[in-house]
C-alpha positions as a Markdown table, in Angstrom:
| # | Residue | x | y | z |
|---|---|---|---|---|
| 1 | Unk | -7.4 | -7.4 | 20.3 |
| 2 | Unk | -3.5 | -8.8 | 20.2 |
| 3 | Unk | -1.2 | -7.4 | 18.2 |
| 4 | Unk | -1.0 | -10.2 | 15.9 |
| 5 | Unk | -4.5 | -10.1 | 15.2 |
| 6 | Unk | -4.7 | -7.4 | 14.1 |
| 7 | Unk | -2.0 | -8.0 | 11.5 |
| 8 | Unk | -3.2 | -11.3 | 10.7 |
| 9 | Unk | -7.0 | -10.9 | 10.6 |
| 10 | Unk | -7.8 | -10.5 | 6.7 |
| 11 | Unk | -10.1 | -7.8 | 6.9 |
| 12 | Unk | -7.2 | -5.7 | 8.4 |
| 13 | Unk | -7.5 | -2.0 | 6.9 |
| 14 | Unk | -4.8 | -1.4 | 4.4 |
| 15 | Unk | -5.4 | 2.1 | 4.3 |
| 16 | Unk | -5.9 | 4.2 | 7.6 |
| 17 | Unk | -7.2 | 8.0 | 7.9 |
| 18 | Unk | -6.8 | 10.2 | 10.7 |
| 19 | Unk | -8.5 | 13.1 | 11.8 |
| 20 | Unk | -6.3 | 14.2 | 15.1 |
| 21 | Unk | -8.8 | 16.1 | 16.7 |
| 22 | Unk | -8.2 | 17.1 | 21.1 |
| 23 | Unk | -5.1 | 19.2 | 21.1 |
| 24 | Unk | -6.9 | 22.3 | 22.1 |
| 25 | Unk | -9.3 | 20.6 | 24.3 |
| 26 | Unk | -6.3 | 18.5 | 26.2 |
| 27 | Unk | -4.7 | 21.5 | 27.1 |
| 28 | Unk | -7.2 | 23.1 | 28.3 |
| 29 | Unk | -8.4 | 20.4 | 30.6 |
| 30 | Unk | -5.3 | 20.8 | 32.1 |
| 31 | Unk | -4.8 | 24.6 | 32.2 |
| 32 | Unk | -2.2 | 24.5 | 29.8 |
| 33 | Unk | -1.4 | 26.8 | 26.4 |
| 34 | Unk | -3.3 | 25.4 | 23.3 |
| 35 | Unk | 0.3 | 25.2 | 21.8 |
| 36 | Unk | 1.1 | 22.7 | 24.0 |
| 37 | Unk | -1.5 | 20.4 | 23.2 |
| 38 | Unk | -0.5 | 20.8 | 19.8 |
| 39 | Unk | 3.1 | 19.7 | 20.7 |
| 40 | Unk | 1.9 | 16.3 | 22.3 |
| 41 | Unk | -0.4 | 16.2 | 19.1 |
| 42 | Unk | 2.7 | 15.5 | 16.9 |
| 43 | Unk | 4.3 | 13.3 | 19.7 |
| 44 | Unk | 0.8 | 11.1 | 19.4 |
| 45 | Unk | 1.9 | 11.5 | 15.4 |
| 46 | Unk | 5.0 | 9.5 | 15.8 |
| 47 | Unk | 3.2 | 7.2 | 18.1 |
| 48 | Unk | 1.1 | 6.6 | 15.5 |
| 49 | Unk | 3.3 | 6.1 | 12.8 |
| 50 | Unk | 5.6 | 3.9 | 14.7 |
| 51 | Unk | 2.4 | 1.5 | 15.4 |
| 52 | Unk | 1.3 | 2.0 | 11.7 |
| 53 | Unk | 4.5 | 0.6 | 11.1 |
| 54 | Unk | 4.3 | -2.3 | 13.3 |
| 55 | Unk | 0.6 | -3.2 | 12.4 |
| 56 | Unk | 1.9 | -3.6 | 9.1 |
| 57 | Unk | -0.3 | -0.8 | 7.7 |
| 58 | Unk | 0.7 | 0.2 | 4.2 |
| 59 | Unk | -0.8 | 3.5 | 4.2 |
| 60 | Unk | -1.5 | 6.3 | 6.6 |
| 61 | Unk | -3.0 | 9.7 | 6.5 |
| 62 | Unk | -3.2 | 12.1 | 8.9 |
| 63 | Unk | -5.8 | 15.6 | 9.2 |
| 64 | Unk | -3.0 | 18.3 | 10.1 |
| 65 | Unk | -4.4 | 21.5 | 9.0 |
| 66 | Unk | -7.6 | 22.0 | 7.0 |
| 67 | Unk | -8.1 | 25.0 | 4.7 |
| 68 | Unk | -10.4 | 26.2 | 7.5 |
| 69 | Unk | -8.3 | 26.3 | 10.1 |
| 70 | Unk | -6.6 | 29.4 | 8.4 |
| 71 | Unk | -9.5 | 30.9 | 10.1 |
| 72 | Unk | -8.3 | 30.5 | 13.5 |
| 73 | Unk | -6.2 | 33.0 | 15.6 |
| 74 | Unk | -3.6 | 34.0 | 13.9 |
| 75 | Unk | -0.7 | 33.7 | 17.1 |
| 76 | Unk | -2.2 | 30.1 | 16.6 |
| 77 | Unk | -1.8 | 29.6 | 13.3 |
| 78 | Unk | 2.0 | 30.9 | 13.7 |
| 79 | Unk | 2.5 | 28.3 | 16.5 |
| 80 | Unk | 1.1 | 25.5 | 13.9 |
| 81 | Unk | 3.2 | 26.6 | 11.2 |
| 82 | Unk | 6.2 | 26.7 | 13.4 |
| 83 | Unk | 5.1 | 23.3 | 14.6 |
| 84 | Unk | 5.2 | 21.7 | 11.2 |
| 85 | Unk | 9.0 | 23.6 | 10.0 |
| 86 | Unk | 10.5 | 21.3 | 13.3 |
| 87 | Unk | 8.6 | 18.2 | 12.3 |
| 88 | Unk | 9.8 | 18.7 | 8.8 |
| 89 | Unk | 13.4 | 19.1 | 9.8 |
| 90 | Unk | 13.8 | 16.6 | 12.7 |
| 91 | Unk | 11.6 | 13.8 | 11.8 |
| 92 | Unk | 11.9 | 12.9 | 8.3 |
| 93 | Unk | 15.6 | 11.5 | 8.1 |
| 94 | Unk | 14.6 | 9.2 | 10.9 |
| 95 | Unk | 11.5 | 8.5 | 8.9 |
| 96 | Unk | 13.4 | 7.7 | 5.9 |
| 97 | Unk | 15.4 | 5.6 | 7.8 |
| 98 | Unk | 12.1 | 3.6 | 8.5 |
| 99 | Unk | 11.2 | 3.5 | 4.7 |
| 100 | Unk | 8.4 | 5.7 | 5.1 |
| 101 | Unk | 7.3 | 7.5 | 2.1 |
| 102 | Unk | 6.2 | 11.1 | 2.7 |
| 103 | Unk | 4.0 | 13.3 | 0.7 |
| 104 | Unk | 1.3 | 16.2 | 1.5 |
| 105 | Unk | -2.2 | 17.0 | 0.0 |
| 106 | Unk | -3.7 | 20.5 | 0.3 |
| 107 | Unk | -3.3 | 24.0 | -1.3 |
| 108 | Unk | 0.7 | 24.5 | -0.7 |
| 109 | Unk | 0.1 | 28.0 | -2.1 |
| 110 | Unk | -1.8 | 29.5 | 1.3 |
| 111 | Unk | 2.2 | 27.9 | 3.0 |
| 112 | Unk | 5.2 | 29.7 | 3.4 |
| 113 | Unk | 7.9 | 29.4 | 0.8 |
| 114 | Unk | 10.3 | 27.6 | 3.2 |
| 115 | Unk | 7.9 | 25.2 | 3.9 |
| 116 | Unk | 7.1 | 23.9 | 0.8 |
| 117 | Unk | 10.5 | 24.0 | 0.1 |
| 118 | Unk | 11.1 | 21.2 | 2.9 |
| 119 | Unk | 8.1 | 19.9 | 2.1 |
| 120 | Unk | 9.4 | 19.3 | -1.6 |
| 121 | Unk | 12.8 | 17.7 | 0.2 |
| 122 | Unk | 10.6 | 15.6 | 2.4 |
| 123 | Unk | 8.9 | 14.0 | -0.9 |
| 124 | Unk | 12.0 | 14.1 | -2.9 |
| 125 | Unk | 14.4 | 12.0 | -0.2 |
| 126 | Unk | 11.9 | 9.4 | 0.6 |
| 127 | Unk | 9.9 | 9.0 | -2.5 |
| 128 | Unk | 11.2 | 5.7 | -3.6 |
| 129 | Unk | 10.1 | 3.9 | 0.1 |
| 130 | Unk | 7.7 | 1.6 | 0.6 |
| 131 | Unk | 7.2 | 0.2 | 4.1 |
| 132 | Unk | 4.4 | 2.9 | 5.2 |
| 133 | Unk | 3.0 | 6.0 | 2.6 |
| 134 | Unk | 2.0 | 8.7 | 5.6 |
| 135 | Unk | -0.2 | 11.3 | 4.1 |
| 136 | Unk | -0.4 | 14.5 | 5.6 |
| 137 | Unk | -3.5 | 16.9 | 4.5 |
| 138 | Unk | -2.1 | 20.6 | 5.2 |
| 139 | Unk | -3.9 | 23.5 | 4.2 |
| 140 | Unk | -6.8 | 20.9 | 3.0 |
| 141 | Unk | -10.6 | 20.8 | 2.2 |
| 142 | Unk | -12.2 | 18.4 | 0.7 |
| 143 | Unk | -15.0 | 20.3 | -1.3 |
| 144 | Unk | -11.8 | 22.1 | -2.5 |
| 145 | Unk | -10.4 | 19.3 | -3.9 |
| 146 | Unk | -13.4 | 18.1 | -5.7 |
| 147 | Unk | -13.8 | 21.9 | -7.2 |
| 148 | Unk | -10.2 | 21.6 | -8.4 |
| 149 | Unk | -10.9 | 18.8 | -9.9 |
| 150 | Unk | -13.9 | 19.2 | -12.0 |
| 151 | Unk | -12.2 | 22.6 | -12.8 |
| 152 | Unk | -9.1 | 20.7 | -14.6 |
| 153 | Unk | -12.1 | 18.4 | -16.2 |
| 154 | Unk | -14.0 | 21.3 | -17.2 |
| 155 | Unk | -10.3 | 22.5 | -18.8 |
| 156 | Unk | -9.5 | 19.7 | -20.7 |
| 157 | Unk | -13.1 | 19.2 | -22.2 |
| 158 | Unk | -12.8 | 23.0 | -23.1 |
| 159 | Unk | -9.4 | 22.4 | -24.8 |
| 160 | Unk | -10.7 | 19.3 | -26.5 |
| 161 | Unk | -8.9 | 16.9 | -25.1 |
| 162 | Unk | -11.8 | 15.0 | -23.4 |
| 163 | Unk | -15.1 | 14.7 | -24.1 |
| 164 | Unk | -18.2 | 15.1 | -21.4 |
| 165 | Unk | -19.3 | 11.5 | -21.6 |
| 166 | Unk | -16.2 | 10.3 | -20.6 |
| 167 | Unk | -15.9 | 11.8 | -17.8 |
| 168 | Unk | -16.4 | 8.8 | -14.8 |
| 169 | Unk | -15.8 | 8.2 | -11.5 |
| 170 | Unk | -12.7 | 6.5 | -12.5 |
| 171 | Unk | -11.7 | 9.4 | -14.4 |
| 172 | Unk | -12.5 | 11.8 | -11.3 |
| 173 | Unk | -10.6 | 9.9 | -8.9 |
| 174 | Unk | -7.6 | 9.5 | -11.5 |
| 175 | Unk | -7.5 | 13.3 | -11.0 |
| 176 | Unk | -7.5 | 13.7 | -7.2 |
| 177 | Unk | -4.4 | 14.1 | -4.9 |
| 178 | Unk | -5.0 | 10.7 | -3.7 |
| 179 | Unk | -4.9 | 9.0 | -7.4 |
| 180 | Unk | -1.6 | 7.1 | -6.6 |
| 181 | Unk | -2.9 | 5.4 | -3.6 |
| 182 | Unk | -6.0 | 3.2 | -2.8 |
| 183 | Unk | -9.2 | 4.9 | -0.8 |
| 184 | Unk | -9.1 | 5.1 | 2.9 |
| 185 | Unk | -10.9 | 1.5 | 4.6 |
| 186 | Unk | -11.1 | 2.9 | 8.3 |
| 187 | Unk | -11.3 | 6.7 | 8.9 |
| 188 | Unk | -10.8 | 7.3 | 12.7 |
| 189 | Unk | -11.8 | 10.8 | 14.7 |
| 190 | Unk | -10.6 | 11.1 | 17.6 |
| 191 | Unk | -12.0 | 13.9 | 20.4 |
| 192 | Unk | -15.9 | 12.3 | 20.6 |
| 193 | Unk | -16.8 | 14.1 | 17.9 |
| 194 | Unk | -18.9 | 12.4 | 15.3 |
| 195 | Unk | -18.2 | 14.5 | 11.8 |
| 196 | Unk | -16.1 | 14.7 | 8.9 |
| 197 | Unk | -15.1 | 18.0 | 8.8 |
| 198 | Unk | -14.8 | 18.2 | 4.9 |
| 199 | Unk | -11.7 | 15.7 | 4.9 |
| 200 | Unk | -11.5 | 13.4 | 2.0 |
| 201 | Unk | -14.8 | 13.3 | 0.9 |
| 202 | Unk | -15.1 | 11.5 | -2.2 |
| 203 | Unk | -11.8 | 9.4 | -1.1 |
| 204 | Unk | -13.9 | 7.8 | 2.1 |
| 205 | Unk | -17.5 | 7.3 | 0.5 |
| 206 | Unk | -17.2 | 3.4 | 1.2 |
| 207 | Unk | -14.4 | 4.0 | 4.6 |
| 208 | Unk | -15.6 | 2.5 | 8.2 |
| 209 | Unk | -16.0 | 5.7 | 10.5 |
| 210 | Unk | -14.9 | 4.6 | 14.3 |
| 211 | Unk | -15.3 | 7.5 | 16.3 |
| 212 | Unk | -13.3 | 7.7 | 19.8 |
| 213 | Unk | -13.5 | 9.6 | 22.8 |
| 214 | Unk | -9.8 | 10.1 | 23.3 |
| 215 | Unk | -8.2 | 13.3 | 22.9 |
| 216 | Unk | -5.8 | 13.4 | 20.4 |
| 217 | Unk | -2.7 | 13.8 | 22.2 |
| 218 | Unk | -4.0 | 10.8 | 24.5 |
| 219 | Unk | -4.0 | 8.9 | 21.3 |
| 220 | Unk | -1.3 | 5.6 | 20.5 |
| 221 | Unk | -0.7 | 2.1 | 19.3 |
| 222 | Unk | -4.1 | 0.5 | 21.9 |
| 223 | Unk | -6.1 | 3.1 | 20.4 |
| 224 | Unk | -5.2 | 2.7 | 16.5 |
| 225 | Unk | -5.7 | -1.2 | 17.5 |
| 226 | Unk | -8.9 | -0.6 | 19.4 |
| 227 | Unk | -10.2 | 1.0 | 15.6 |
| 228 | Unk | -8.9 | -1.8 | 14.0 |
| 229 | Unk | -10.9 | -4.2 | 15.9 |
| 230 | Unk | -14.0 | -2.6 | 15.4 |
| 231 | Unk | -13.2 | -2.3 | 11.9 |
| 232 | Unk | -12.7 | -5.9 | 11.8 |
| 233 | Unk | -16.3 | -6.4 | 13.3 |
| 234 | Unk | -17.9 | -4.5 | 10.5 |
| 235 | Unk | -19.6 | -6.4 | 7.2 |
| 236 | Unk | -18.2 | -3.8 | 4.3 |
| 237 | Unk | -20.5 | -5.0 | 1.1 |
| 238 | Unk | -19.9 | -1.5 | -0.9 |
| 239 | Unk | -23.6 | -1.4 | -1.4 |
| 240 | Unk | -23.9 | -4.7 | -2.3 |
| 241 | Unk | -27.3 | -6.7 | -1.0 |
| 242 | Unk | -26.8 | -9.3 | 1.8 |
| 243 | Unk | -26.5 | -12.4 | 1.1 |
């Protein structure tokens, strides 16, 4: 599909989600540390964001580090971490520049002080832009999320400040991370695999799923519009009988 296209076509996804799944994998294929992989993982991130940009894509977000992942190695982990302090500090002037908005989802407690600190910078400089919202799920599980969630419910019914039967989906979703922007309309994995991995659950009950076989690190502006074409293929009637 051309570029234009996919910016013109009027089912074009307005909301994209990412899970970047291959780093390990790539650099294995190719004999390499997996902390390499993980380095060309955040170069396909500012592929990604650039094309987001130029699609005309009004929000983006991206699967960096799930509350599981806290699981893995923990010379690993330290790598990831160290990863995301020199994104933090080298990308997001440019990316204000750009008049990308930048915010993160997950449990910042689990994160080192430093980095929520430039995380909280991050937010703070570019919260007023508007060309692209990019997402970033750190330290984030879905099923976590929802527990939070109908913990603060459970709260404020306690308190008396709302009462069971109003509690709705709308008032559920008001009460997520993601309140302040719309539901994701394409979720992409990348890597083959064909799962969720506890990412956004409630947020992508009505998303498209494309699955593709490339590696993350592999992954750039033909692949995001390769997903959007399929996207663009699909009948979305949100339940809805056919006509």
């Amino acid at each position: 599909m051309a570029e234009s296209d996919a910016r013109e076509h009027t089912k074009h996804p307005r909301h994209v989600a990412i899970i970047m799944d291959g780093n390990g994998r790539w650099a294995s294929a190719r004999g390499l540390p997996r902390t390499v992989g993980h380095q060309r993982g955040a170069e396909a991130v500012r592929r990604t964001v650039e094309a987001s940009l130029e699609l005309g894509i009004g929000y983006l977000t991206l699967f960096g580090f799930s509350s599981e992942n806290w699981k893995r190695p923990k010379t690993e982990v330290l790598d990831l971490m160290g990863l995301l302090r020199r994104y933090l500090k080298s990308e997001i002037a440019e990316l204000h520049e750009k008049g990308v908005r930048f915010r993160v989802i997950g449990d910042r407690a689990r994160l080192d002080q430093d980095i929520v600190s430039l995380i909280e910078q991050a937010e703070c400089l570019t919260g007023g832009n508007r060309a692209l919202v990019l997402t970033i799920a750190l330290s984030y599980g879905g099923r976590d999320e929802i527990a939070g969630v109908a913990r603060r419910l459970a709260a404020m019914v306690s308190e008396g400040a709302l009462r069971p039967e109003q509690i709705s989906e709308q008032v559920f979703a008001e009460n997520l991370e993601t309140a302040d922007i719309p539901d994701p309309d394409l979720l992409i994995r990348t890597s083959g695999e064909k799962r969720i991995s506890n990412f956004m659950l409630w947020q992508c009950a009505y998303s498209e799923y494309v699955f593709l076989p490339t590696l993350w690190p592999d992954f750039g502006k033909d692949q995001l519009i390769e997903a959007i074409d399929e996207f663009c293929q699909r009948d979305r009637r949100f339940g809805a009988a056919v006509g």
